[in-house]
N, C-alpha and C positions, 0 to 999 in steps of 0.2 A: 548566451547571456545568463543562464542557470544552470547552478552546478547542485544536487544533490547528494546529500550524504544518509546513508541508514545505518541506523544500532541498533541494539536491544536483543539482538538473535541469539541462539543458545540451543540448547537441551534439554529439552525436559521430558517428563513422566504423560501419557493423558489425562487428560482430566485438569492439567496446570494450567498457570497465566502466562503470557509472556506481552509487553509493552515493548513496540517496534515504535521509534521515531526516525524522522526525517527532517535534514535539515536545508532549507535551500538557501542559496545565496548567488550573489551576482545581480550585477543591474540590469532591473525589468522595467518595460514602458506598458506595457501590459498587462492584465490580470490574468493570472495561468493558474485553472483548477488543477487538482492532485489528487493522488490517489496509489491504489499497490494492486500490483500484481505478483503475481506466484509461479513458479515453474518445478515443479517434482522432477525428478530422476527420470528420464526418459521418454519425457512427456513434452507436452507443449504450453508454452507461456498462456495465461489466465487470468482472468480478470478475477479481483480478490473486493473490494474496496475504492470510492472514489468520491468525492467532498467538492460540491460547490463554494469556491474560494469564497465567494461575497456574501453568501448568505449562513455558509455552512451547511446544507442540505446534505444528508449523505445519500448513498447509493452502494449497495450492499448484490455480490454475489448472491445468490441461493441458497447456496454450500454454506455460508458462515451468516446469514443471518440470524439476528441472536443470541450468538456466541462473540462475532467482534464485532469494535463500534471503532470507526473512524472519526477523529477531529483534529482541529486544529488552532493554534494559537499566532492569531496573526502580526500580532508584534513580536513576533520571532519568527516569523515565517516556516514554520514545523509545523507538518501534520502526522498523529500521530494513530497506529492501530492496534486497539486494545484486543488481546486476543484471548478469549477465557475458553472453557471442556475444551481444549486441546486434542484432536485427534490424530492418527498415527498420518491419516491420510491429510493432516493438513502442511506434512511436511516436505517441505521446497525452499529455496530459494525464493525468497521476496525481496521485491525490487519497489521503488518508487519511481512515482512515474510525475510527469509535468505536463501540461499542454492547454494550447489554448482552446482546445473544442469543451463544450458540458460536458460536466461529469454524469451527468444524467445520461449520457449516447456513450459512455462507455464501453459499459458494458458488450456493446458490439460490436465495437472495433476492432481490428489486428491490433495488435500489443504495436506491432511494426510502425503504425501511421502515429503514433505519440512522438512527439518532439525532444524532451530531455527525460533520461534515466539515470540511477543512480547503478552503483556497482554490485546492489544487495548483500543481504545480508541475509545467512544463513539458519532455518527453525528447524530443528530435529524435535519428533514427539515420536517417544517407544511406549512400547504397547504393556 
């Protein structure tokens, strides 16, 4: 029923910005929070960011508290994640994600038990 789409990925320097959006679409009977996860080179997928659809509340990794801020615009149903001091290590593969559980018990969960993802989109940060 939702299809996700992510931009905004690129290359940069440390210390840069880089704005990842997400755009969902398709018809939903349901409220489905969002949020992004990450997966580096040889590593395992990770919870990055995740956004109470109805309230907006975020929920924020460890690792990027601080530095990115998750939101979104609901008449367009895109959420997006502001990424600022860019680190070498925050470079992966992020993905958006959909489901119907709180984004607040994300951060716990297998990446695996979310319901729709997007195909990601790729952040390179050089040192």
């Amino acid at each position: 029923q939702v299809q996700l789409v992510e931009s905004g990925g690129g290359l940069v320097q440390a210390g840069d910005s880089l704005r990842l959006s997400c755009a969902a679409s398709g018809r939903t009977f349901t409220s489905y929070d969002m949020g992004w996860f990450r997966q580096a080179p040889g590593k395992e997928r990770e919870f990055v960011a995740a956004i109470r659809w109805s309230s907006g509340s975020p929920y924020y990794a460890d690792s990027v508290k601080g530095r990115f801020t998750i939101s979104r615009d609901n008449a367009k149903n895109t959420v997006y994640l502001q990424m600022n001091s860019l680190k070498p290590e925050d470079t992966a593969v992020y993905y958006c994600a959909a489901d119907l559980g709180y984004a607040s018990a994300w951060y716990s969960l297998s990446p695996g038990t979310l319901e729709y993802w997007g195909k990601g989109t790729l952040v390179t940060v050089s040192s």
